[in-house]
C-alpha positions as protocol buffer text, in pm:
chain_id: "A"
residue {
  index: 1
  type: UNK
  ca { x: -1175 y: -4872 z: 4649 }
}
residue {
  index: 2
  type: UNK
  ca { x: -1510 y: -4793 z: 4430 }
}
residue {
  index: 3
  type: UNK
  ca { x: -1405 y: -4456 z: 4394 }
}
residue {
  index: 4
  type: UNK
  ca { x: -1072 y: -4604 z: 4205 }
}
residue {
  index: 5
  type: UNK
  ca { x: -1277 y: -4840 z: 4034 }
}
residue {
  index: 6
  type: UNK
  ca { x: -1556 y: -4554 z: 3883 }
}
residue {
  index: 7
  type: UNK
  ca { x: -1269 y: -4335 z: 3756 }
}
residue {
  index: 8
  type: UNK
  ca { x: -1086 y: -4650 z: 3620 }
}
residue {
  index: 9
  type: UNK
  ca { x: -1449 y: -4698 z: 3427 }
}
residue {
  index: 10
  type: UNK
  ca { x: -1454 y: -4277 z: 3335 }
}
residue {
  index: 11
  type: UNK
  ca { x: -1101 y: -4312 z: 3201 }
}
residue {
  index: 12
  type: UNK
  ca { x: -1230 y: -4612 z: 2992 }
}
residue {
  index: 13
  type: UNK
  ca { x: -1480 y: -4515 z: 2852 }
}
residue {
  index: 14
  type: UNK
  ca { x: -1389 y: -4128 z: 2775 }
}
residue {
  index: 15
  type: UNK
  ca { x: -1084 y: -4319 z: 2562 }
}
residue {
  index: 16
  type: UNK
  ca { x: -1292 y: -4545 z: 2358 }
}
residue {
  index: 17
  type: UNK
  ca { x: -1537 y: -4236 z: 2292 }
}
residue {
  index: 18
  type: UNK
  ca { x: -1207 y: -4028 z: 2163 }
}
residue {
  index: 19
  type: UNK
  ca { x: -1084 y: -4274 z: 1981 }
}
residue {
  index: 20
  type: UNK
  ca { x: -1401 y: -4359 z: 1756 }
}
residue {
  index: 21
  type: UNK
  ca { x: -1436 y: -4016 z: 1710 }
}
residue {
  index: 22
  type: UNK
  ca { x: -1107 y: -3946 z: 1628 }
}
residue {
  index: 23
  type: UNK
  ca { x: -1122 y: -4259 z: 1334 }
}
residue {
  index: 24
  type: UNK
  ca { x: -1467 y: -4157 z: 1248 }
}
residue {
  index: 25
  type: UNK
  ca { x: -1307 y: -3901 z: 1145 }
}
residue {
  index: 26
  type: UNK
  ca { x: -1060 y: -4039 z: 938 }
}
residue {
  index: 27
  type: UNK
  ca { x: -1263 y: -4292 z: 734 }
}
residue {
  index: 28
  type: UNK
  ca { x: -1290 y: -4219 z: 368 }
}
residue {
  index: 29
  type: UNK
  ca { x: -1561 y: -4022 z: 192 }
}
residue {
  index: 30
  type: UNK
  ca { x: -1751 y: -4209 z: -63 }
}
residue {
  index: 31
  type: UNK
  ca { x: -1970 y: -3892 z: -190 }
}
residue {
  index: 32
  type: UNK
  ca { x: -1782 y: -3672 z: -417 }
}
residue {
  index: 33
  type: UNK
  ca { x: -1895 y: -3325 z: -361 }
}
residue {
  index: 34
  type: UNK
  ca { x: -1982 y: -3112 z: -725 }
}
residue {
  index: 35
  type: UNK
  ca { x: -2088 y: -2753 z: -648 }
}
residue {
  index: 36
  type: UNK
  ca { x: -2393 y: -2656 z: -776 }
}
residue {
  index: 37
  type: UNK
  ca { x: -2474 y: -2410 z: -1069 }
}
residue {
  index: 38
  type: UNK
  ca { x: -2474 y: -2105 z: -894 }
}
residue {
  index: 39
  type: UNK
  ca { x: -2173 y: -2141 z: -709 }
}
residue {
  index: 40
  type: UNK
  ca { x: -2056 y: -1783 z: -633 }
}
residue {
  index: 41
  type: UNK
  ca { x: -2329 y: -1600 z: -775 }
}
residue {
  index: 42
  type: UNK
  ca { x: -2360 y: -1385 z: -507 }
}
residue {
  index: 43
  type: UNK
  ca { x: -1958 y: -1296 z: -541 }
}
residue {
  index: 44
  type: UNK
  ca { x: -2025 y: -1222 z: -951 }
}
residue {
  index: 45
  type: UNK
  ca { x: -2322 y: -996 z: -851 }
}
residue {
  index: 46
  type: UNK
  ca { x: -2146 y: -814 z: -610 }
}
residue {
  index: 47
  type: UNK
  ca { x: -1836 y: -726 z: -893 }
}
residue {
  index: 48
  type: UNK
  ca { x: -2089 y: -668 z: -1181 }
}
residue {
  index: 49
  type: UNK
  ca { x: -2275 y: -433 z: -969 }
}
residue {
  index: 50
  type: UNK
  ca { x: -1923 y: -228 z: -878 }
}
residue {
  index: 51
  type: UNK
  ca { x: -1781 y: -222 z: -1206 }
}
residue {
  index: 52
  type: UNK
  ca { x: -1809 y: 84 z: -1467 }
}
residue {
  index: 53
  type: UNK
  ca { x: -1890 y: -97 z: -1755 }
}
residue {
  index: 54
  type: UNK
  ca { x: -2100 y: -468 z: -1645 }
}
residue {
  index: 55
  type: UNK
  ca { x: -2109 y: -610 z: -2012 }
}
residue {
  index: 56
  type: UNK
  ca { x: -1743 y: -577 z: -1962 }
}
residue {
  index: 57
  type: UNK
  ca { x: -1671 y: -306 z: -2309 }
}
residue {
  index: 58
  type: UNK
  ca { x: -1723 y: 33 z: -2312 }
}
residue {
  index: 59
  type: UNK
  ca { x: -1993 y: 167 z: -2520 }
}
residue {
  index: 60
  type: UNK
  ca { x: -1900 y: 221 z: -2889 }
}
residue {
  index: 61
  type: UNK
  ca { x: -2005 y: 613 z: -2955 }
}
residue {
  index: 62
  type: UNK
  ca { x: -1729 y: 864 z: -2907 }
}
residue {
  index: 63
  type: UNK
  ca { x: -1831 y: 1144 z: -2709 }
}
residue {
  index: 64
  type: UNK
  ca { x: -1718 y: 1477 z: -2871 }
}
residue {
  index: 65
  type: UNK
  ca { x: -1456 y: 1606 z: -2686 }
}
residue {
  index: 66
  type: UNK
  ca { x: -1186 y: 1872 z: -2786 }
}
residue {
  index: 67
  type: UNK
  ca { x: -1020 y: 1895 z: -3122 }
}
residue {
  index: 68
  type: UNK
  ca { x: -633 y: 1731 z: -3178 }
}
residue {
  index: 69
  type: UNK
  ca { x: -453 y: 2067 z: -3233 }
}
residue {
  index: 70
  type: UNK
  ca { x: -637 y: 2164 z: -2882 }
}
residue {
  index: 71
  type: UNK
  ca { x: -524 y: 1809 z: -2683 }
}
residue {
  index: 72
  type: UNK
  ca { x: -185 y: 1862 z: -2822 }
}
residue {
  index: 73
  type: UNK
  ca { x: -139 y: 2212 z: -2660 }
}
residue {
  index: 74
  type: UNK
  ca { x: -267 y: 2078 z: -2353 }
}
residue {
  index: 75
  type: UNK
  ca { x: -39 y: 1775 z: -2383 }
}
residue {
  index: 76
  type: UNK
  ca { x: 245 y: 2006 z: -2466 }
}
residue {
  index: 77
  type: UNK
  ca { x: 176 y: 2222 z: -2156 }
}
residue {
  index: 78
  type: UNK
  ca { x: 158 y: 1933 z: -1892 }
}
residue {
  index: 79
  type: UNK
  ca { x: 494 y: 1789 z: -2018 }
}
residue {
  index: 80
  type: UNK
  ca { x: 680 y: 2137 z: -1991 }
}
residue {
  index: 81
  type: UNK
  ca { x: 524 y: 2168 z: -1639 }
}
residue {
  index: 82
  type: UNK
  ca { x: 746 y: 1900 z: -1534 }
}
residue {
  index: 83
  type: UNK
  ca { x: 1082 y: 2063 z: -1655 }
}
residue {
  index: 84
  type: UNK
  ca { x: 1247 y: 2311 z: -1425 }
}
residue {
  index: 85
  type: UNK
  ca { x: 1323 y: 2661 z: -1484 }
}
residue {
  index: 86
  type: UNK
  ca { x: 1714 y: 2741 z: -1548 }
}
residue {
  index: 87
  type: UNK
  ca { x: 1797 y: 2991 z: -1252 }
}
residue {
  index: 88
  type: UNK
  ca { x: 2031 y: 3278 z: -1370 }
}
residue {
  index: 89
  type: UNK
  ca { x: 2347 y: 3306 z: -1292 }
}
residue {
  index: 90
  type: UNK
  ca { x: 2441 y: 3495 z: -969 }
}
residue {
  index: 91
  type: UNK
  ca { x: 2616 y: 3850 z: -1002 }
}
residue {
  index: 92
  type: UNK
  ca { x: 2936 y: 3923 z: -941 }
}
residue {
  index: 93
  type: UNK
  ca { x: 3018 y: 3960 z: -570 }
}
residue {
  index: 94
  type: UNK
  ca { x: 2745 y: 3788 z: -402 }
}
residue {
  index: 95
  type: UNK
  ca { x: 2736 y: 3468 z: -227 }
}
residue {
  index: 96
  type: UNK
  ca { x: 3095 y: 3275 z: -221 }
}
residue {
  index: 97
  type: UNK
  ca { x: 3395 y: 3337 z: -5 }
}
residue {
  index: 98
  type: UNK
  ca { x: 3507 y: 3734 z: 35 }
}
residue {
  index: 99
  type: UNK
  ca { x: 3819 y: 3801 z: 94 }
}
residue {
  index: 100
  type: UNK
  ca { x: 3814 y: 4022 z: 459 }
}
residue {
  index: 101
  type: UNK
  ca { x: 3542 y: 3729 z: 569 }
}
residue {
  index: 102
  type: UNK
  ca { x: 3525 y: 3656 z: 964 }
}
residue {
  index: 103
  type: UNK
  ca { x: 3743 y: 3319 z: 993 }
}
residue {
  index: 104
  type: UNK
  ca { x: 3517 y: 3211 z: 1304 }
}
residue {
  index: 105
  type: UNK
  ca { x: 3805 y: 3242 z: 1559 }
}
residue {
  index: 106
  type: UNK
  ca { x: 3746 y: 3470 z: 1826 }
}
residue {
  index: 107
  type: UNK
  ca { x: 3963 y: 3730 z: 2007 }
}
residue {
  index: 108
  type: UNK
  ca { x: 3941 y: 3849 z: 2362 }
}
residue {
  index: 109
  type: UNK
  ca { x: 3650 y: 4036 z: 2331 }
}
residue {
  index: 110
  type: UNK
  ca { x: 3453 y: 3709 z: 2256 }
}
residue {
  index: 111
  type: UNK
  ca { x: 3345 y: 3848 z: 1869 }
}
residue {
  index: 112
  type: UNK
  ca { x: 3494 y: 3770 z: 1493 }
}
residue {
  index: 113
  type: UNK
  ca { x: 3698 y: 3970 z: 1322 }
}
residue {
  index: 114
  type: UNK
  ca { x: 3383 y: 4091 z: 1115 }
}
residue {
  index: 115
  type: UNK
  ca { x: 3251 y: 4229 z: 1467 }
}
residue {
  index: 116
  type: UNK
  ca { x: 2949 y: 3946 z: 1518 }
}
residue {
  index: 117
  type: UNK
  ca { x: 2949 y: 3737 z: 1820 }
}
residue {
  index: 118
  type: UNK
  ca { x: 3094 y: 3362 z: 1810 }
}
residue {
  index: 119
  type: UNK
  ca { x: 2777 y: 3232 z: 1869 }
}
């Protein structure tokens, strides 16, 4: 019978300790929370320090470079590397259908009419 009556205690008091927690844990907050100033300075360091340009412009000189009659060739060139070439046309009497072409049946002997195997 005191064995009943310690766990009857245990189960007691383990529920009143989860439930205070539980609506501690629901009560309001009365502190509003501001971040500071440097809030996620470590986050703008870390992109200014991967970035090409950090003042976030590119420098004003203009580095010599080629000439526009010389960029325009080049230009010209890449675009006609994307057309392609016009084949010729094919001679008379190659590729197609002939007309004494194998039909694919075979005879007794197991071979076309052109004298190849079936196969």
């Amino acid at each position: 019978m005191r064995a009943t009556h310690l766990s009857v205690l245990g189960m007691r008091s383990l529920s009143m300790v989860s439930i205070l927690l539980v609506t501690a844990g629901c009560a309001p907050m009365n502190q509003q929370w501001y971040p500071s100033e440097d809030e996620g300075a470590s986050v703008r360091a870390a992109i200014r320090s991967q970035s090409v340009y950090p003042d976030g412009r590119p420098p004003s000189s203009v580095k010599p470079g080629m000439d526009g009659v010389a960029a325009k060739s080049s230009v010209d060139n890449y675009q006609k590397s994307f057309v392609l070439p016009t084949l010729p046309p094919l001679p008379v009497g190659t590729g197609g259908s002939s007309s004494g072409g194998s039909t694919g049946s075979t005879g007794s002997s197991g071979t076309t009419s052109g004298g190849t195997t079936g196969f």
